[in-house]
Biopython code that builds the backbone (N, CA, C, O; Angstrom):
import numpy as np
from Bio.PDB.StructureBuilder import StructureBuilder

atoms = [
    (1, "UNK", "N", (-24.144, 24.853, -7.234)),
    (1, "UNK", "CA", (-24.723, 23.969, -8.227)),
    (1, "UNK", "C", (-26.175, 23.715, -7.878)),
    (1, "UNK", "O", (-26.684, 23.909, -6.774)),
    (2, "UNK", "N", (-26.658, 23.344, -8.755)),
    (2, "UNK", "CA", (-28.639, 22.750, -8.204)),
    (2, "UNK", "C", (-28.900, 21.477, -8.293)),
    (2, "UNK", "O", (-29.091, 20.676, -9.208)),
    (3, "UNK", "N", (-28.855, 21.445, -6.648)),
    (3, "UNK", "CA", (-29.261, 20.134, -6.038)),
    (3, "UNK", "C", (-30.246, 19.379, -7.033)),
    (3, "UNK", "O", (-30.197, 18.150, -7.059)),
    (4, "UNK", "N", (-31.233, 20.134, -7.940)),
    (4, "UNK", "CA", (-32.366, 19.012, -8.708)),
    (4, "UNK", "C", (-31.861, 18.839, -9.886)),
    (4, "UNK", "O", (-32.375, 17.889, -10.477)),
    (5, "UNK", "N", (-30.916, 19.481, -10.555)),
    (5, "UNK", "CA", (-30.112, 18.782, -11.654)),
    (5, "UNK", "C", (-28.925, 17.611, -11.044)),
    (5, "UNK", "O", (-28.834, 16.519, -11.606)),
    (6, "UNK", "N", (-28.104, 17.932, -9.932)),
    (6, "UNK", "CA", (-27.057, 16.815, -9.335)),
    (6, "UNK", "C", (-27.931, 15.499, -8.874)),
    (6, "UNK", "O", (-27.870, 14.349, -9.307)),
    (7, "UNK", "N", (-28.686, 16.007, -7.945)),
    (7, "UNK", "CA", (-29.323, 14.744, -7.155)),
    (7, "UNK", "C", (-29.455, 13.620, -8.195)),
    (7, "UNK", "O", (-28.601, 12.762, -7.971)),
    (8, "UNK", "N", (-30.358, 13.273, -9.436)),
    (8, "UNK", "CA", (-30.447, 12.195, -10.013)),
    (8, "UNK", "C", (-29.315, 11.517, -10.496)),
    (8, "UNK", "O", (-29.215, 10.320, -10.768)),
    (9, "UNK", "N", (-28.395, 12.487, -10.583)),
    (9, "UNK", "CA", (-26.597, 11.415, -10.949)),
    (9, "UNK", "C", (-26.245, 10.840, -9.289)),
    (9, "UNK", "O", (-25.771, 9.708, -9.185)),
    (10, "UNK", "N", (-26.462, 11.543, -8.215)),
    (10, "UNK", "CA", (-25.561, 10.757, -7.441)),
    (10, "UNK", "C", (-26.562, 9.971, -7.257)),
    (10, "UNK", "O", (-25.985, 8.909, -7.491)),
    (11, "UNK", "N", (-27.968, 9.582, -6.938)),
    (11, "UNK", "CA", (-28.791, 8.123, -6.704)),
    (11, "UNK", "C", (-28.247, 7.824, -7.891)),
    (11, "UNK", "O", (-27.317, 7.112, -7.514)),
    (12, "UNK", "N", (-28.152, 7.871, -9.274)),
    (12, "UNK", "CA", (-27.583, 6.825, -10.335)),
    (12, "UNK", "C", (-26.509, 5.956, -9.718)),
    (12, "UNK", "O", (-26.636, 4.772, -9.403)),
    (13, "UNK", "N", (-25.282, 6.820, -9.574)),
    (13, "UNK", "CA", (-24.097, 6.602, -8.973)),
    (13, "UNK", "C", (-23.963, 5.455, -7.909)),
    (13, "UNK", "O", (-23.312, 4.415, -7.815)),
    (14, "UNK", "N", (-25.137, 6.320, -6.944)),
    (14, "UNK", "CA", (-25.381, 5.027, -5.796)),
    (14, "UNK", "C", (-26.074, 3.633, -6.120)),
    (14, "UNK", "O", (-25.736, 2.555, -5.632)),
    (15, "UNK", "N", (-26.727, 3.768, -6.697)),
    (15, "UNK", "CA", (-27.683, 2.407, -7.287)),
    (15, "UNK", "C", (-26.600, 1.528, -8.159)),
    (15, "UNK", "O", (-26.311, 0.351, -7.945)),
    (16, "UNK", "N", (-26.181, 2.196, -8.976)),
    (16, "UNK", "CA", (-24.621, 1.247, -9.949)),
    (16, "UNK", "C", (-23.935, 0.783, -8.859)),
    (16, "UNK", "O", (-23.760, -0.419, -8.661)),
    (17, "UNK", "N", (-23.437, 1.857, -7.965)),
    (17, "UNK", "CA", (-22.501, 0.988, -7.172)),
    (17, "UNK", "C", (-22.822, -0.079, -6.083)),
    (17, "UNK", "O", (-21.994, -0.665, -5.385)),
    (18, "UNK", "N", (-23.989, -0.205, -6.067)),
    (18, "UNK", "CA", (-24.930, -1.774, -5.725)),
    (18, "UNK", "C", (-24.638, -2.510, -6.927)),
    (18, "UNK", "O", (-24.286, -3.614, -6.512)),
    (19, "UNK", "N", (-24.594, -2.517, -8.000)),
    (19, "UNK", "CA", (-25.050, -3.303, -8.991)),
    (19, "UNK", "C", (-23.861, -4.100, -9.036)),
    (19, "UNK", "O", (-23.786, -5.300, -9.302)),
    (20, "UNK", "N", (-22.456, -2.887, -8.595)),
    (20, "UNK", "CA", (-21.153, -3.012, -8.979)),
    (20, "UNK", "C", (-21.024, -4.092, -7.608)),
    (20, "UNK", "O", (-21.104, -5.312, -7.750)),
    (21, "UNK", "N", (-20.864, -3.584, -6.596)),
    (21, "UNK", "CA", (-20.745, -4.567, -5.122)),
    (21, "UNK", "C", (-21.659, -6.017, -5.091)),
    (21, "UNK", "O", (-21.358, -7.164, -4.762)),
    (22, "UNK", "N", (-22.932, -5.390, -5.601)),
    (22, "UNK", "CA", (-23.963, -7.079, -5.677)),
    (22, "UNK", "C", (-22.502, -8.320, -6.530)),
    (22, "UNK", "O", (-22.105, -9.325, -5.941)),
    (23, "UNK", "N", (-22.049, -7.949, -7.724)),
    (23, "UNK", "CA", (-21.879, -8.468, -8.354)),
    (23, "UNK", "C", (-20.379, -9.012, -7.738)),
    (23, "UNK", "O", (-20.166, -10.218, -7.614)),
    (24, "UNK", "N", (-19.589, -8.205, -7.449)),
    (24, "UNK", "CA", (-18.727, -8.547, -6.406)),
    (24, "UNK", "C", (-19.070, -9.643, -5.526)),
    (24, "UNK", "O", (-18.875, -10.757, -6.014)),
    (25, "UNK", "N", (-19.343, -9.621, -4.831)),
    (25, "UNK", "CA", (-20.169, -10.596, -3.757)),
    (25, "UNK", "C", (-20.878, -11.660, -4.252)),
    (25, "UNK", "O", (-21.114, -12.629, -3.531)),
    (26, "UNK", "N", (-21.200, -11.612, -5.247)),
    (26, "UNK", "CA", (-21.406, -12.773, -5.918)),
    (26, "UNK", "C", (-20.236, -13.700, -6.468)),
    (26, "UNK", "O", (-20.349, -14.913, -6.645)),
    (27, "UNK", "N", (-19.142, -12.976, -6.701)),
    (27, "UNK", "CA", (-18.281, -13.699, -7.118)),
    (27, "UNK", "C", (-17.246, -13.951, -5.991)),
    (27, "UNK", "O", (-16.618, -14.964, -6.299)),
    (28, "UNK", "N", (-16.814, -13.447, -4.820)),
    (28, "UNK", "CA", (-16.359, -13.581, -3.761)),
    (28, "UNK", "C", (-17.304, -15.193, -2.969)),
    (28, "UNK", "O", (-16.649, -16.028, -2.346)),
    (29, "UNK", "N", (-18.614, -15.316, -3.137)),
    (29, "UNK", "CA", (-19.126, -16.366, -2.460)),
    (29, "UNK", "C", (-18.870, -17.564, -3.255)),
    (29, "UNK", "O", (-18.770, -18.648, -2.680)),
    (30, "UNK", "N", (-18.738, -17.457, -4.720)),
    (30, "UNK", "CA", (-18.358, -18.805, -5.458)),
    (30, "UNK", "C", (-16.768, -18.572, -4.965)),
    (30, "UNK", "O", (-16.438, -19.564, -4.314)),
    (31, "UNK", "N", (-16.062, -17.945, -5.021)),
    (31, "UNK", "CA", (-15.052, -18.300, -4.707)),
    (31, "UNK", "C", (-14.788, -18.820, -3.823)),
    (31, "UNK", "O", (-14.161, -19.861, -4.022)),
    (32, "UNK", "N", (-15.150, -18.364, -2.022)),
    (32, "UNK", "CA", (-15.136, -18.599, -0.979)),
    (32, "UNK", "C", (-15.472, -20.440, -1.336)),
    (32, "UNK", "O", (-14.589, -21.232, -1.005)),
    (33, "UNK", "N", (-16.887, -21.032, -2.066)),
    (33, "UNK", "CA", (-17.104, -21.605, -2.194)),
    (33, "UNK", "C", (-16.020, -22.806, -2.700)),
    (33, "UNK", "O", (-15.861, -23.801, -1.994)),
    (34, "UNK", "N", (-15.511, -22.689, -3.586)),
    (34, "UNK", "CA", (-14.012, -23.264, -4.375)),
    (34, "UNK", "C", (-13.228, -23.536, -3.153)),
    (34, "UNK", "O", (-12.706, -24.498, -2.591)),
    (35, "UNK", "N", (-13.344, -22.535, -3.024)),
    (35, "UNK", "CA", (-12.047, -22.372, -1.846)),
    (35, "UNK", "C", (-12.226, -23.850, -0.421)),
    (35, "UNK", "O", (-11.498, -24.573, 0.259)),
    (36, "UNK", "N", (-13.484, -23.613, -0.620)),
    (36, "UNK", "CA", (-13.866, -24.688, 0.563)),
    (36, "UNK", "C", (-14.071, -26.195, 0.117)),
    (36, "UNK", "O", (-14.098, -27.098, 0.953)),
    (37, "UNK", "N", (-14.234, -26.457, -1.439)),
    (37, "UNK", "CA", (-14.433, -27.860, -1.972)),
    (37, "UNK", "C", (-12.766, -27.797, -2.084)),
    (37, "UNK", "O", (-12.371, -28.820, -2.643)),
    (38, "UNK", "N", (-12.090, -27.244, -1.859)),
    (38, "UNK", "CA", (-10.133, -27.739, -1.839)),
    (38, "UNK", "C", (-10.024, -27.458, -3.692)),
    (38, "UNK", "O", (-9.229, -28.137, -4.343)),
    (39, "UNK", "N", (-10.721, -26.628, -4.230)),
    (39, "UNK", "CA", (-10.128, -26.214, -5.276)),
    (39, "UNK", "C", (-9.625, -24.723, -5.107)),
    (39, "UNK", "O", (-10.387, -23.964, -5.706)),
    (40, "UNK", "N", (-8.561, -24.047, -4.466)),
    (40, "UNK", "CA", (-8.025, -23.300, -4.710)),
    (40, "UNK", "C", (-7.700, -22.545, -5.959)),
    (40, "UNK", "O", (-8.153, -21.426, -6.195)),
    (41, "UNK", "N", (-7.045, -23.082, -6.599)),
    (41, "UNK", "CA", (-6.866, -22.259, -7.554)),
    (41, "UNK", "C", (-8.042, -21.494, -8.666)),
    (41, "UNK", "O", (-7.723, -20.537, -9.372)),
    (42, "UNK", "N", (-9.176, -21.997, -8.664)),
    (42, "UNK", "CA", (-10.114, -21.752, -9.161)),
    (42, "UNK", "C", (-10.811, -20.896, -8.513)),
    (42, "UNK", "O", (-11.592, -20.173, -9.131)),
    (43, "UNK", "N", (-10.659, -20.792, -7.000)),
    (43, "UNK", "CA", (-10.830, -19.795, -6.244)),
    (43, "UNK", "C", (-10.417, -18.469, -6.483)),
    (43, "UNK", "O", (-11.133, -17.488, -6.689)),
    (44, "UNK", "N", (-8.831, -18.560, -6.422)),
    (44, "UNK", "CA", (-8.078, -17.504, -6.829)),
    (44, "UNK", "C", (-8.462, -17.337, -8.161)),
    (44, "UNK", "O", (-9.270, -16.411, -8.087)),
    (45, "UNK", "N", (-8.381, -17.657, -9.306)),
    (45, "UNK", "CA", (-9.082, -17.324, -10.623)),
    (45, "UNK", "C", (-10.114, -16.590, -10.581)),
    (45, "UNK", "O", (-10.081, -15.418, -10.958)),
    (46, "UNK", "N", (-11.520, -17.348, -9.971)),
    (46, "UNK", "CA", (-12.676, -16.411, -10.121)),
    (46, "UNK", "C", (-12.902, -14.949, -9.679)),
    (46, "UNK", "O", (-13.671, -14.047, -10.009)),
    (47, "UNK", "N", (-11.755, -15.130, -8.664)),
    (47, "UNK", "CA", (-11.621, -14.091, -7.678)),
    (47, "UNK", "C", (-11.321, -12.512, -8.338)),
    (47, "UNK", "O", (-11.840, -11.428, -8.074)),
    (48, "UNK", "N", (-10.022, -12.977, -9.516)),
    (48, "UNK", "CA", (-9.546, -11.771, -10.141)),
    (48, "UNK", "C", (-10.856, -10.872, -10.868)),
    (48, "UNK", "O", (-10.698, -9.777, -11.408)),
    (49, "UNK", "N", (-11.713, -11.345, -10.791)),
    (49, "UNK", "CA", (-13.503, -10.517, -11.350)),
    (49, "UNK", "C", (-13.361, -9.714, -10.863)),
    (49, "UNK", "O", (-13.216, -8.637, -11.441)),
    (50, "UNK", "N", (-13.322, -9.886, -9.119)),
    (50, "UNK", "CA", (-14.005, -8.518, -8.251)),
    (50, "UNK", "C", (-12.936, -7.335, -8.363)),
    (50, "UNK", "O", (-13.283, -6.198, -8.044)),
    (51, "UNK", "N", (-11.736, -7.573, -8.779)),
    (51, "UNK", "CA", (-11.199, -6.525, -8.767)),
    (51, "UNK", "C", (-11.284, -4.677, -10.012)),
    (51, "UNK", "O", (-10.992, -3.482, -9.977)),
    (52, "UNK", "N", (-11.957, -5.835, -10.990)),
    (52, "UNK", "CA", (-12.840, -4.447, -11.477)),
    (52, "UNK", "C", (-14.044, -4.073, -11.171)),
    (52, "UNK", "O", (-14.516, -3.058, -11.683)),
    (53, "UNK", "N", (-14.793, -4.878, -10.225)),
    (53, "UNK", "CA", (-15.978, -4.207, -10.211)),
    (53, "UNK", "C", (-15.996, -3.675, -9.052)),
    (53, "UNK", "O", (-17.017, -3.128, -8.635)),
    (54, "UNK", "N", (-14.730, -3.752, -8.248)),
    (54, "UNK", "CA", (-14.088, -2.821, -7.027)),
    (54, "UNK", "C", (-14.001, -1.967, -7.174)),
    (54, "UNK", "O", (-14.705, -1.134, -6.603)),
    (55, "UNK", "N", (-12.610, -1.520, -8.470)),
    (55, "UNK", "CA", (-12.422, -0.123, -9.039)),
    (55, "UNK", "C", (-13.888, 0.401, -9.251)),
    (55, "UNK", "O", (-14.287, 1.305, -8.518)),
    (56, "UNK", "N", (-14.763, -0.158, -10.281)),
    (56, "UNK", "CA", (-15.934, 0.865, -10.863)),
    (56, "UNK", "C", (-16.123, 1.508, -9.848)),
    (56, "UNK", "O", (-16.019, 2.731, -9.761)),
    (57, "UNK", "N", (-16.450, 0.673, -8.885)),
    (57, "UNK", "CA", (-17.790, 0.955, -7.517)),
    (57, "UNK", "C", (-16.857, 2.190, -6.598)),
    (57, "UNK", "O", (-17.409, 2.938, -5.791)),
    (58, "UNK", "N", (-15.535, 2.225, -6.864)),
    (58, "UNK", "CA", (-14.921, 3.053, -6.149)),
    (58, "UNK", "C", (-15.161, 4.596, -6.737)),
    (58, "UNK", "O", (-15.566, 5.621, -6.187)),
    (59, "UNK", "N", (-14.734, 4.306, -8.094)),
    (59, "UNK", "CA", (-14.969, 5.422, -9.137)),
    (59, "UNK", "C", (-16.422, 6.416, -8.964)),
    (59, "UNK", "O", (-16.463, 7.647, -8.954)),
    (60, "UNK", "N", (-17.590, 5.431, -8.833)),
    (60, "UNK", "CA", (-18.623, 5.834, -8.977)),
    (60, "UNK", "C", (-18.635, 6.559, -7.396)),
    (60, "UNK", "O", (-19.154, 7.629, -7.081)),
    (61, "UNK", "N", (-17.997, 5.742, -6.664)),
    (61, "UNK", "CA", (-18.233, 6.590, -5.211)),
    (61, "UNK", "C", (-17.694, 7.997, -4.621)),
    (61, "UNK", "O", (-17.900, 8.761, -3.678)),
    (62, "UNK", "N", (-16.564, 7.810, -6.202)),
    (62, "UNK", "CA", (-15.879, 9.430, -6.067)),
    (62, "UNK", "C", (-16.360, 10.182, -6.287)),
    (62, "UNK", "O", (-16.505, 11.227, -5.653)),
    (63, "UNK", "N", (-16.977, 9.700, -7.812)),
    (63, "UNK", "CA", (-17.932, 10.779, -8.420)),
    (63, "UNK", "C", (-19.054, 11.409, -7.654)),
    (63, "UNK", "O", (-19.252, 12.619, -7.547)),
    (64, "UNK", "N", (-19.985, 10.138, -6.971)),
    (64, "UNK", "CA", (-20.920, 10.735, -6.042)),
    (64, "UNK", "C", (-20.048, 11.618, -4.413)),
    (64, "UNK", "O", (-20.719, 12.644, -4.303)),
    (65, "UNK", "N", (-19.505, 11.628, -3.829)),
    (65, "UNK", "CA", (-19.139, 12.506, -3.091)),
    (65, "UNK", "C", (-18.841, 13.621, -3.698)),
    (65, "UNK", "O", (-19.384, 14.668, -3.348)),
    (66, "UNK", "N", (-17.807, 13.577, -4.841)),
    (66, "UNK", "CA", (-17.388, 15.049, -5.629)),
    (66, "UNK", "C", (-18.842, 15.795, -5.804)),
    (66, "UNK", "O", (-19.080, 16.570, -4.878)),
    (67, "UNK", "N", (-19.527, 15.737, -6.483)),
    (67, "UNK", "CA", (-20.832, 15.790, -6.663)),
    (67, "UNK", "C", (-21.492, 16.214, -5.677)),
    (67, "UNK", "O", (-21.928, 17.358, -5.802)),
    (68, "UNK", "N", (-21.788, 15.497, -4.419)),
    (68, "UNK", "CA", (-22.194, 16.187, -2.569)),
    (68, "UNK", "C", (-21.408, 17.275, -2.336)),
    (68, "UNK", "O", (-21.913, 18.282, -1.839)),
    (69, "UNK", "N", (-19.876, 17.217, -2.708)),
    (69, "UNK", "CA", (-19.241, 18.057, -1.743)),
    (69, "UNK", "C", (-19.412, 19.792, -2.806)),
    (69, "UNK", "O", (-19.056, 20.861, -2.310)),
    (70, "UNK", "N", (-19.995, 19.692, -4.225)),
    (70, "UNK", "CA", (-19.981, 20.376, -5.067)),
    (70, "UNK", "C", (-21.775, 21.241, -5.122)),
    (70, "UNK", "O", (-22.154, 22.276, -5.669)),
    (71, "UNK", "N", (-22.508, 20.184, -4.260)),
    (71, "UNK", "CA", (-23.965, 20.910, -3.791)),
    (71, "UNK", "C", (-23.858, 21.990, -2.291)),
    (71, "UNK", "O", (-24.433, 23.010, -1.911)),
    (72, "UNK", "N", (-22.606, 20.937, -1.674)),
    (72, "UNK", "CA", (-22.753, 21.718, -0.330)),
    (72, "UNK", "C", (-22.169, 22.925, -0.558)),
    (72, "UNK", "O", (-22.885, 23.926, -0.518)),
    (73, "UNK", "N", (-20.761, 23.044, -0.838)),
    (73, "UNK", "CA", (-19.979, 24.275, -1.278)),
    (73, "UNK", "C", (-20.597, 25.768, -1.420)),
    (73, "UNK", "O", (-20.255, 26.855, -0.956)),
    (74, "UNK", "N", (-22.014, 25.205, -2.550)),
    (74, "UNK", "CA", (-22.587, 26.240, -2.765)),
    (74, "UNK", "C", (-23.915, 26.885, -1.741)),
    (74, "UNK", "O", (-24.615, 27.884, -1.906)),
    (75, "UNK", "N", (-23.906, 25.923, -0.723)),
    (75, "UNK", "CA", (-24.539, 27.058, 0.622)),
    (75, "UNK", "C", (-23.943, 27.848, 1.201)),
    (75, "UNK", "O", (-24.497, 28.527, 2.065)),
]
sb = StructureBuilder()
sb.init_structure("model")
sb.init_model(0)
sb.init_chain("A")
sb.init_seg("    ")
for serial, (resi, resn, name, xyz) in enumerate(atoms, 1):
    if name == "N":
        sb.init_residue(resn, " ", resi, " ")
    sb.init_atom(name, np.array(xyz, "f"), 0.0, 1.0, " ", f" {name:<3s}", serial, name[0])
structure = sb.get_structure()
């Protein structure tokens, strides 16, 4: 494959999956936060967010390795 057509999808890939984790972590610290004023359950509520922006960030991380392992192949 050619590295100068792949390369700009996997930095895409990588940069989303910041966008995807930033956003995670943002919602993991309000939670953490909840969690510590003794509102639990609101904790656990906010919490159920990160679990899609887990999947994306995972997705995107497949794609970018598939993608590496599909530049190297071809040396």
């Amino acid at each position: 494959m050619d590295t100068k057509s792949i390369a700009p999808v996997v930095k895409a890939c990588f940069a989303e999956m910041q966008v995807k984790l930033k956003q995670a972590r943002q919602i993991a610290k309000a939670a953490e936060a909840c969690a510590e004023a003794g509102s639990l359950e609101e904790a656990v509520q906010l919490s159920m967010g990160i679990e899609q922006l887990i999947y994306d960030a995972d997705r995107l991380h497949d794609t970018a390795t598939l993608l590496g392992r599909m530049i190297t192949a071809d040396r």
